[in-house]
N, C-alpha and C positions, 0 to 999 in steps of 0.2 A: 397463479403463484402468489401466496402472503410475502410480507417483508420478513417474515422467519423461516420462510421454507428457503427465500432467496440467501438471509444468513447462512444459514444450513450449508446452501450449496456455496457458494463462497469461504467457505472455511472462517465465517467469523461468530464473532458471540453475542446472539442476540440479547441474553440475558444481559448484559452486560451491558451492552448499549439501550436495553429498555431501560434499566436503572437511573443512565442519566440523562436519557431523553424521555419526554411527558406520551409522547405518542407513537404510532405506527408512521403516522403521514408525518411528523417531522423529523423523524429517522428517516424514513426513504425521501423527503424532503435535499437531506446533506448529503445522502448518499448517493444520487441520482448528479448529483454536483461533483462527484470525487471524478468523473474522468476529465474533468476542464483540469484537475490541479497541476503544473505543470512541473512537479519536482521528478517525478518518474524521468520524463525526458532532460530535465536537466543535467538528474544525475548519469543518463545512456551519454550526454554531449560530450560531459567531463569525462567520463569512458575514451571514448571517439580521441579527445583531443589529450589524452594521455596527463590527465590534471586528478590526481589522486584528492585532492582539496577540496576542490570544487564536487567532486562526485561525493565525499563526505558529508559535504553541507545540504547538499542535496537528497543525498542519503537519509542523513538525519531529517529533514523535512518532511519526507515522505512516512519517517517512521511513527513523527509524528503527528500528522494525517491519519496514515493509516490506525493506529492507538486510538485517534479520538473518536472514531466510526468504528469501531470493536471488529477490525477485521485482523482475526486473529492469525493468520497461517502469515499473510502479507507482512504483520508487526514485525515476527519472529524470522522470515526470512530477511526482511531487510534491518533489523536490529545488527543480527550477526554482519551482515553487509558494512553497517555503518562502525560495530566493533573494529572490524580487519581495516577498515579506513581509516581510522582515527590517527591522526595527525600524531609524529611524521611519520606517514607510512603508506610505502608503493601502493600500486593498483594489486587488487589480491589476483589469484587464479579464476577462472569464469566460471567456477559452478559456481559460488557465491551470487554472482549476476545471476547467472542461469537460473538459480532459486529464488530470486526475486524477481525477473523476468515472466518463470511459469505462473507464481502467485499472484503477480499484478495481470496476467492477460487471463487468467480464471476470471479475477475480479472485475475487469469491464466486460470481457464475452457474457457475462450473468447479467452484468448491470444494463449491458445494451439489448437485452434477451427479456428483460422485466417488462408485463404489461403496463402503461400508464395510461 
């Protein structure tokens, strides 16, 4: 599998992220890095501990993670996520989660599935 078939299946946009990175091996370089980032889980904690704020901040984190590695379906599920949080404002309903949930475990089952 190339790092554009792996975009492909991840639902992100390689064009995109070819534009502003110079090569194949330093895209998959940062992307092979995106399941250490730890805003996914911060933002599930703030969930858990009923903290609409904190999963915001963490929301937003992630959104912008996800934006700078052209993964496009992840940006868009957790953009709206981080919209519906945006201070002051309760924890929304869980397809919201659920839609960012399914997007982000696409995107490491692929990531932990790529030859290196």
């Amino acid at each position: 599998m190339t790092i554009r078939e792996l975009y492909k299946a991840i639902g992100g946009d390689y064009e995109d992220i070819r534009r502003r990175m110079p090569s194949d091996s330093m895209i998959e370089q940062f992307l092979l890095r995106f399941p250490a980032d730890t805003s996914y889980a911060a933002m599930q904690n703030a969930r858990k501990r009923h903290n609409p704020e904190g999963a915001f901040l963490a929301a937003h984190t992630l959104k912008g993670v996800a934006a700078a590695l052209g993964l496009k379906e992840l940006t868009v599920a957790v953009s709206l996520l981080a919209d519906a949080l945006r201070p002051p404002s309760p924890l929304p309903d869980n397809a919201l989660f659920d839609a960012v949930a399914a997007a982000y475990d696409r995107v490491i089952r692929h990531i932990a599935a790529f030859p290196r």
